[in-house]
C-alpha positions as CSV (number, residue, x, y, z in Angstrom):
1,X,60.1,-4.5,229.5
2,X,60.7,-6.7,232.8
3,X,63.4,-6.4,234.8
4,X,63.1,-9.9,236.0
5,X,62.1,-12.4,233.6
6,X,59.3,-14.9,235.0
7,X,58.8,-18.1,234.2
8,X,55.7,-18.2,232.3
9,X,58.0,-15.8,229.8
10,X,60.8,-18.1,229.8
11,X,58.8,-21.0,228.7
12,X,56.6,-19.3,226.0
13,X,59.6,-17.8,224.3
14,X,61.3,-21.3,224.3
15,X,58.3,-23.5,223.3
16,X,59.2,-21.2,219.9
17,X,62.0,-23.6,219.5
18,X,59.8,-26.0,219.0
19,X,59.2,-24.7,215.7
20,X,62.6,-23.1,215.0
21,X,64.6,-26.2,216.4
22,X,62.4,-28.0,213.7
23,X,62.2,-25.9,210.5
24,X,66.1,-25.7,210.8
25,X,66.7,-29.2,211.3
26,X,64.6,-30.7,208.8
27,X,65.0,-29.2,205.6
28,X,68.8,-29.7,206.1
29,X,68.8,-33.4,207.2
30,X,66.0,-34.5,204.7
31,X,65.4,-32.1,201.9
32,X,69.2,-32.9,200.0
33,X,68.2,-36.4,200.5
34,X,64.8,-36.5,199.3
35,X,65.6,-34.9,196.2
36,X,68.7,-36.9,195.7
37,X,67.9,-40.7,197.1
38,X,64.3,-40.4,195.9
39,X,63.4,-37.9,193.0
40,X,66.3,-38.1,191.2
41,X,67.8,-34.8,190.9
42,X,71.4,-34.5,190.9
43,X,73.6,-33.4,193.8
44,X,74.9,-29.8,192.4
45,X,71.0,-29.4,191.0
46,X,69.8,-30.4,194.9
47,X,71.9,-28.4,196.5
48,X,71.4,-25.2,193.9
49,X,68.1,-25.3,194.5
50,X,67.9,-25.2,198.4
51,X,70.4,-22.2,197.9
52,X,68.1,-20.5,195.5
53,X,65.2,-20.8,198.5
54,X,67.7,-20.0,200.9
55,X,68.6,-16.7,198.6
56,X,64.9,-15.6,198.9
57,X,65.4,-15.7,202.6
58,X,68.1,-13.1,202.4
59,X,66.2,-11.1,200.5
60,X,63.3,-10.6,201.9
61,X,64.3,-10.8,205.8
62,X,65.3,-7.7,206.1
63,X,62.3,-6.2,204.1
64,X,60.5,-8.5,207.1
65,X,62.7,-7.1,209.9
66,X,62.0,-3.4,209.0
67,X,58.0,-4.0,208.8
68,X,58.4,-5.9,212.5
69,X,59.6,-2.3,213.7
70,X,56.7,-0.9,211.7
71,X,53.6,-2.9,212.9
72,X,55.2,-2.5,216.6
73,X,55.5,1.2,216.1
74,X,51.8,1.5,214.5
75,X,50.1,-2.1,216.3
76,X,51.9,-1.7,219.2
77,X,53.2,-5.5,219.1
78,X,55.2,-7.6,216.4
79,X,52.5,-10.7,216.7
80,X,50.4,-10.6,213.6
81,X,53.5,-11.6,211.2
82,X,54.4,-14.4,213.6
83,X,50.7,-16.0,213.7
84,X,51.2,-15.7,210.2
85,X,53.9,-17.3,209.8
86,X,53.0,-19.9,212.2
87,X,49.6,-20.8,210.2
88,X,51.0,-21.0,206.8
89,X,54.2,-22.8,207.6
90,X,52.4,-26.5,207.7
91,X,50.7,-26.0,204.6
92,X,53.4,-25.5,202.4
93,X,56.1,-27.6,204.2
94,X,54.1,-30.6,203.4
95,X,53.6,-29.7,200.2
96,X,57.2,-29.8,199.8
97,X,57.4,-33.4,200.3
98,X,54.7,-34.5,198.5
99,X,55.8,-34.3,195.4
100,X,54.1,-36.9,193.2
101,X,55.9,-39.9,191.8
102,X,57.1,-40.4,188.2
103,X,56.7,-36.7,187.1
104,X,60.3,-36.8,186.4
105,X,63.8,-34.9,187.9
106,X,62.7,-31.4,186.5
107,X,59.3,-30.8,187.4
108,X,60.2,-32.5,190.7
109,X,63.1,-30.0,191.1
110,X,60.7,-26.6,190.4
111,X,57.9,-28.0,192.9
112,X,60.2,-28.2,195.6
113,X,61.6,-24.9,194.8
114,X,58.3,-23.4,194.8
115,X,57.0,-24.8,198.0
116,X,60.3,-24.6,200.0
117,X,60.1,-20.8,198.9
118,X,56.6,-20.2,200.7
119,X,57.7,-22.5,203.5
120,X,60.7,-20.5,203.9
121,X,58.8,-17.1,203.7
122,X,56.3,-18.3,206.4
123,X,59.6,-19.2,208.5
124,X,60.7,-15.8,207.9
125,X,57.6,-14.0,209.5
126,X,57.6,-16.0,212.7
127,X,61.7,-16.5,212.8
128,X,63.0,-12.3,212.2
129,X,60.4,-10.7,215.0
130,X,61.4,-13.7,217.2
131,X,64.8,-12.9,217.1
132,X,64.3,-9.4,218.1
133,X,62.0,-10.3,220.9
134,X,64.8,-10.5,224.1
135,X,66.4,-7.4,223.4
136,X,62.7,-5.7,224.0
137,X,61.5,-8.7,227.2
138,X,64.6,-7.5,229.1
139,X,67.6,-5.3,229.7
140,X,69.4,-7.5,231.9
141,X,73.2,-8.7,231.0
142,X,72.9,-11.8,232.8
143,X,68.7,-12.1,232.0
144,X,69.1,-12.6,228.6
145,X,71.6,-15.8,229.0
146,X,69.0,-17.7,230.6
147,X,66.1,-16.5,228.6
148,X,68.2,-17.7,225.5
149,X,69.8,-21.1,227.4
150,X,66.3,-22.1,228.2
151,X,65.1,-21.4,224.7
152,X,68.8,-23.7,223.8
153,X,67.4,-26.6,225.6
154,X,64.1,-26.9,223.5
155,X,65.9,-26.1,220.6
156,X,68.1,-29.2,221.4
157,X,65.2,-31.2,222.4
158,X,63.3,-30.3,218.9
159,X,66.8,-31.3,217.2
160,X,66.9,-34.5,218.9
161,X,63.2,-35.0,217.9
162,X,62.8,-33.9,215.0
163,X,66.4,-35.5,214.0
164,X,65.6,-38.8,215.6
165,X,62.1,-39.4,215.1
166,X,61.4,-37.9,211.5
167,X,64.1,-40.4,209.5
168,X,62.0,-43.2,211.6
169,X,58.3,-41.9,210.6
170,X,60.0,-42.2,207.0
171,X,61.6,-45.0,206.7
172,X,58.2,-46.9,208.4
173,X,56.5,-46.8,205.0
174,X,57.8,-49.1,202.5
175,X,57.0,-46.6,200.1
176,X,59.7,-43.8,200.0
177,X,57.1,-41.3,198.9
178,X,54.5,-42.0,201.2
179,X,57.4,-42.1,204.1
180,X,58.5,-38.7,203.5
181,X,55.1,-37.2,203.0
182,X,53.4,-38.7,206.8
183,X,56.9,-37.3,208.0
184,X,56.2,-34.3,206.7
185,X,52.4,-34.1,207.8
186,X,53.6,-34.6,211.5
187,X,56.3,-32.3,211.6
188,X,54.4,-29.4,209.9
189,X,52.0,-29.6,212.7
190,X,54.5,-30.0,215.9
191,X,56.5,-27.0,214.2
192,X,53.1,-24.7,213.2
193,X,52.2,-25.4,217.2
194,X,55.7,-24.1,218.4
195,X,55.6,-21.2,216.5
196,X,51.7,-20.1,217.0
197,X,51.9,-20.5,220.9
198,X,55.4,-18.4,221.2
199,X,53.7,-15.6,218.9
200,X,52.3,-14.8,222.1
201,X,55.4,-13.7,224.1
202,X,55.3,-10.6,221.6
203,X,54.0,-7.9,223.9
204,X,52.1,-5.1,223.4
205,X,52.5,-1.6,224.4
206,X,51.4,1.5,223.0
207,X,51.4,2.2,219.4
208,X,53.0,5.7,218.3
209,X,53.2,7.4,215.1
210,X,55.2,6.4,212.0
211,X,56.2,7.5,208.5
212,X,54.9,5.7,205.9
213,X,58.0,3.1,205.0
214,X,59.0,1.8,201.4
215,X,60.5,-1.5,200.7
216,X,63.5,0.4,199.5
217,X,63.5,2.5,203.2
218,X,63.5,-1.3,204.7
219,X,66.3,-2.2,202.8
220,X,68.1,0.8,204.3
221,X,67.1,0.4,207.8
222,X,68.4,-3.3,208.2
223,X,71.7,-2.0,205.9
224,X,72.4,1.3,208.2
225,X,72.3,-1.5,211.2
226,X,74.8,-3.3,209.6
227,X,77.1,-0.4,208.7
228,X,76.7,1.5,212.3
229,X,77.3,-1.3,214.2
230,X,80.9,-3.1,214.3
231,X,80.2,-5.2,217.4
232,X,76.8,-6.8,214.8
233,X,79.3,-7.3,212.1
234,X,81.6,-9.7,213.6
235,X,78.9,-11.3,215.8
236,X,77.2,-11.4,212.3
237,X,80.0,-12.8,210.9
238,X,80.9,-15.8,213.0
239,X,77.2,-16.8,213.6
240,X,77.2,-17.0,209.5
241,X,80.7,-18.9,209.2
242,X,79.6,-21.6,212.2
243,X,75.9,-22.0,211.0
244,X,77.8,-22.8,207.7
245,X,79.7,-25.6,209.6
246,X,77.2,-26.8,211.5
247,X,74.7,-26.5,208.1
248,X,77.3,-28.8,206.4
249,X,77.4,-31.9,208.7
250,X,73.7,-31.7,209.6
251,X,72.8,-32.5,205.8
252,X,75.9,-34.8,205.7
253,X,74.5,-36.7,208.6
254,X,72.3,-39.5,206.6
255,X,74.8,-39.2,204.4
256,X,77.5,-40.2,207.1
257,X,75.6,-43.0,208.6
258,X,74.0,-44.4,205.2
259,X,77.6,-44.4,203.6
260,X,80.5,-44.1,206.2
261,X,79.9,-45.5,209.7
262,X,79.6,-49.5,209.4
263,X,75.9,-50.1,210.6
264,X,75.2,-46.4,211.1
265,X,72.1,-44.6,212.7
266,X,71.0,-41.3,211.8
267,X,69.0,-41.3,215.0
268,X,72.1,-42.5,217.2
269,X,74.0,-39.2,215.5
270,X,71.5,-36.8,216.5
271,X,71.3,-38.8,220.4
272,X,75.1,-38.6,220.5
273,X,75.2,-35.2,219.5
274,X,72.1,-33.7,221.3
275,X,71.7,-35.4,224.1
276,X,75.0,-33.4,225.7
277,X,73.8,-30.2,224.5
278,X,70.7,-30.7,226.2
279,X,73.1,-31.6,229.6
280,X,75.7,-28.4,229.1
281,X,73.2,-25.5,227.7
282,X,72.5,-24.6,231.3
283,X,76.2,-25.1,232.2
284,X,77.6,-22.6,229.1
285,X,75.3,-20.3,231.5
286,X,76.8,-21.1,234.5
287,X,80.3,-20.3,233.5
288,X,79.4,-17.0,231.5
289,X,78.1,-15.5,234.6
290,X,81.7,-16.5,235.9
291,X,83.6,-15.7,232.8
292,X,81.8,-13.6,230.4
293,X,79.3,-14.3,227.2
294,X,82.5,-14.0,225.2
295,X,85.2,-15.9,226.7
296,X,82.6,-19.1,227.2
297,X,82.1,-18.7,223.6
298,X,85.2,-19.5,222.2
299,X,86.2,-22.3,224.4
300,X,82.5,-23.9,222.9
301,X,84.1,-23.3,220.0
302,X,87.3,-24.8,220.2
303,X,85.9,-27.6,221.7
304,X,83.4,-27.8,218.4
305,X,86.7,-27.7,216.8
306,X,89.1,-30.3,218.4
307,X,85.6,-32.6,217.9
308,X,85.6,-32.6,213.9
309,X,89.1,-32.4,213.5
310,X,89.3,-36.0,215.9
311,X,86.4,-37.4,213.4
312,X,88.8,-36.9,210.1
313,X,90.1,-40.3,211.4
314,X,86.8,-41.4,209.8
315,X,89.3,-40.9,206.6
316,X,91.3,-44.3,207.8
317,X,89.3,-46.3,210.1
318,X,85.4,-45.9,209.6
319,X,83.3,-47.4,212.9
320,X,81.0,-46.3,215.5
321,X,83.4,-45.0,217.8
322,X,82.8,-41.5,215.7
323,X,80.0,-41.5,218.3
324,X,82.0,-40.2,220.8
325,X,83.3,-36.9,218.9
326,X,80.2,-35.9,217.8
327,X,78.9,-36.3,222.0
328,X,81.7,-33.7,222.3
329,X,80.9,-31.8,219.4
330,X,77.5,-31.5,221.0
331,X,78.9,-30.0,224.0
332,X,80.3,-27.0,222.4
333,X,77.4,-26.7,220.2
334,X,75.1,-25.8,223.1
335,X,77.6,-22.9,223.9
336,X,78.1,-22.3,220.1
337,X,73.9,-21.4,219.8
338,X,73.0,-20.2,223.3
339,X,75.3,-17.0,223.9
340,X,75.8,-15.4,220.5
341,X,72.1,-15.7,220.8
342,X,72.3,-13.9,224.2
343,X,74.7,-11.7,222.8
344,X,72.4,-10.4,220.1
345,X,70.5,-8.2,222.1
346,X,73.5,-6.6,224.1
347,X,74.1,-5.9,220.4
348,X,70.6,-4.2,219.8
349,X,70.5,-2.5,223.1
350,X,74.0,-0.9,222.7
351,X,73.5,0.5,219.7
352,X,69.5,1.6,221.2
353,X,71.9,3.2,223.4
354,X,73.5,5.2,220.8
355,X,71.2,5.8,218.0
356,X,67.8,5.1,219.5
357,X,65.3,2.5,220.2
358,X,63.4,0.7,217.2
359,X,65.6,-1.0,215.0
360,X,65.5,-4.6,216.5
361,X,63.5,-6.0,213.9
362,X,66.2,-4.4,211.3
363,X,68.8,-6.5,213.2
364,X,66.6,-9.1,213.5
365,X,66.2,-9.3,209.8
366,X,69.4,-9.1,209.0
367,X,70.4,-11.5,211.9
368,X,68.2,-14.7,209.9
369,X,69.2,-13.6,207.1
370,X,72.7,-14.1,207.6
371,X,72.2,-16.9,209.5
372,X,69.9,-18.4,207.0
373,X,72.9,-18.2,204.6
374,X,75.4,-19.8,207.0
375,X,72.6,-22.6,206.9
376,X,71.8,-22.9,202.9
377,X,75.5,-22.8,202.1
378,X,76.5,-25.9,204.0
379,X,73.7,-27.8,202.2
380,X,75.4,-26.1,199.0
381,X,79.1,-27.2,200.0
382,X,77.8,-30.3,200.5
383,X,76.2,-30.9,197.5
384,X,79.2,-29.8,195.5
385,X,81.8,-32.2,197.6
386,X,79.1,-34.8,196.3
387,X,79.4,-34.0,192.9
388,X,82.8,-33.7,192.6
389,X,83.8,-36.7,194.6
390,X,81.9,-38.9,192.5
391,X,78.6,-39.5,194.5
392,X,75.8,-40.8,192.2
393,X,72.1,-39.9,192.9
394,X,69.0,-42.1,192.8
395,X,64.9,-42.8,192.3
396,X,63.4,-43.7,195.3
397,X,63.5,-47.7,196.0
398,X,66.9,-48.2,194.1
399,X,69.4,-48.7,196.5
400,X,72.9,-47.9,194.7
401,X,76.7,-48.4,195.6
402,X,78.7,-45.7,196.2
403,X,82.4,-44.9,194.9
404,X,85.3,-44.9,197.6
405,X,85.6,-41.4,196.5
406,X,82.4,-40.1,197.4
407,X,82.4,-41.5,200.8
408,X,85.8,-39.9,201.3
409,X,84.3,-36.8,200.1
410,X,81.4,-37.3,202.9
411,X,84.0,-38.2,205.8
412,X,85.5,-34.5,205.2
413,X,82.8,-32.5,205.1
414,X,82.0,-33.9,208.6
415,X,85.5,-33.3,209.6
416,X,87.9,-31.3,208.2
417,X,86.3,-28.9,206.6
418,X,83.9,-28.0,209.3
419,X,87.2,-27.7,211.4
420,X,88.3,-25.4,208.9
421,X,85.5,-23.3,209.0
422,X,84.7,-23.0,212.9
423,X,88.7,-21.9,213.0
424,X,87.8,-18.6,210.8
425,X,84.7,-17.9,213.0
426,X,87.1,-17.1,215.7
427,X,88.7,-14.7,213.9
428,X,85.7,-12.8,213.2
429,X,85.2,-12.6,216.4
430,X,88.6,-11.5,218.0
431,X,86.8,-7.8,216.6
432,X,83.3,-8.9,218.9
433,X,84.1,-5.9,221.2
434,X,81.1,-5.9,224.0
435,X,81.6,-6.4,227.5
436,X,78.9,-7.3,230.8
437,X,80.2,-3.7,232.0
438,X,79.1,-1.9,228.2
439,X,75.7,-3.3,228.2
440,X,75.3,-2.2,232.0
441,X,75.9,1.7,231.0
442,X,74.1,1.2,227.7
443,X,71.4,0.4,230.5
């Protein structure tokens, strides 16, 4: 473990955002879409199945999380899953998207199931022994903020790009289908190429020992983290409840500017909301070394909040001045990813300090899994506001004229609801009980 982080370290671990910043902005922005505007598929049956993928993610992560502890206890390093991972996730994200035309709204509907339940697994392999990475690079309060802030400014640079560019590279093909499969091609590679060159952050040290371990004994090691550890429950909690809100208006975007905002961009969204975070990730640093990890986090949070609740106005006079609440929406989104992220591995190191070293890739587990919940069920939200505000659903080509109804239903799930949601995060975490001066004794 270093005591001082250097540079080379810092960079490798945040070129994996690359690939994370990607994977977790494009299935949410596109995926409802595609299946919606171009294959057909209703909104509730679009939205089910990203949730049945999703569900598949919580089941196996933790299964993933315990075998990270395992091949670093017997390999000595959590790399092979990750390289894995990294490798298979191109193949069967573009698969995903090229989903022939004319075979109908069902079979459509199971192929993207199947494929976005590989793509998700090979996510999975890279995404849970990432996330238990800082807690083992360093032991360092204030270390760990800037490891994670540097790894928030490529993941906000991979949002922008990824957000920006990919809606371009598809809507440059006059053919929908062909659109969203060259989309797809590029991105797989730019997010396989993040994720293979961070595998190699994982270090390696010397293997030990270890008990041969059951799927059922993984299960247990990634619940017993959950259940010893209060401080990972509400952390746990409010990451889930914000990733929901954030999950919501991130597939509500295209919706927002194809149906709400006179002349909207979905590339002038993601600018105005990405190109702040990219400005303040470094500065939500800057004032938790002043303030602590914990107070810095709510203000981001409030600030999140006072941004959606302003965009409700959406509701009575639609323009491109909503532009300007989503710039300061960004700004407390930096904050709202950067430290709970930084505050994971206090998390893992305090209860190291209490129960032993080797669980990170239980928390780990458990960590994406939760988070990939948060994620799935703002696609799923979505997709039921949709339904039940009217919104109808299309074959790729046919452009079709939406209800007043459904775009009202769009304008509050990028406003009021989120709002809504970010509010209950906070009371999750009034329990978050970790301070700087606990993770220095833990150390």
């Amino acid at each position: 473990m270093e005591s001082v982080l250097t540079r080379k370290t810092i960079a490798t671990y945040a070129v994996g955002s690359v690939g994370t910043g990607g994977f977790g902005t494009l299935p949410g922005l596109v995926l409802l879409a595609y299946m919606t505007d171009n294959l057909g598929i209703a909104a509730a049956a679009a939205g089910a199945l990203i949730t049945v993928a999703k569900v598949w993610d919580v089941i196996i992560d933790p299964v993933i999380g315990a075998r990270s502890d395992r091949s670093l206890a017997l390999r000595g390093t959590r790399r092979p899953a990750m390289i894995l991972g990294a490798l298979a996730l191109p193949v069967f994200f573009v698969l995903t998207f090229a989903v022939p035309a004319g075979i109908g709204p069902v079979a459509s509907g199971v192929w993207v199931l199947i494929a976005f339940l590989i793509t998700a697994t090979a996510f999975s392999l890279f995404q849970v022994p990432y996330i238990a990475l800082p807690a083992e690079l360093t032991d360092q309060y204030d270390a760990r903020t800037r490891l994670i802030s540097a790894r928030v400014v490529v993941l906000t640079l991979a949002i922008l790009l990824f957000g920006a560019g990919a809606p371009e590279i598809q809507k440059a093909f006059e053919n929908s289908y062909t659109g969203y499969l060259v989309m797809a091609i590029v991105a797989g590679l730019v997010i396989g190429g993040g994720l293979f060159i961070a595998s190699f952050v994982a270090k390696r040290r010397d293997p030990v020992p270890a008990e041969p371990f059951s799927i059922a004994d993984n299960y247990r090691a990634g619940f017993a983290a959950l259940r010893r550890s209060q401080p990972f429950r509400s952390l746990l909690a409010t990451f889930l409840l914000q990733g929901l809100a954030t999950g919501l208006m991130l597939a509500g975007a295209v919706y927002l500017a194809n149906h709400v905002i006179p002349g909207g961009s979905v590339t002038f969204i993601f600018i105005s909301l990405v190109a702040p975070a990219i400005l303040f990730a470094p500065v939500w640093a800057i004032i938790s070394r002043r303030i602590g990890k914990e107070r810095t986090f709510i203000v981001a949070s409030v600030l999140f909040g006072i941004a959606t609740l302003v965009m409700a106005l959406l509701l009575v006079s639609p323009g491109q001045w909503v532009y300007a609440p989503i710039a300061l929406a960004g700004i407390g989104y930096a904050g709202m990813q950067s430290l709970p992220l930084s505050m994971l591995p206090d998390v893992i190191s305090h209860d190291a300090g209490r129960h032993g070293q080797g669980a990170a890739g239980s928390f780990g587990g458990v960590w994406t899994a939760g988070e990939t919940t948060g994620i799935a069920l703002g696609t799923t939200v979505l997709g039921i506001v949709l339904s039940a505000s009217g919104y109808i659903e299309s074959v790729g080509g046919v452009d079709v004229q939406q209800p007043a109804s459904a775009v009202t239903g769009i304008a509050l799930s990028f406003s009021i609801v989120p709002a809504v949601i970010i509010a209950l995060s906070l009371v999750t975490f009034s329990r978050y009980p970790l301070r700087k001066a606990d993770i220095d004794a833990a150390r």
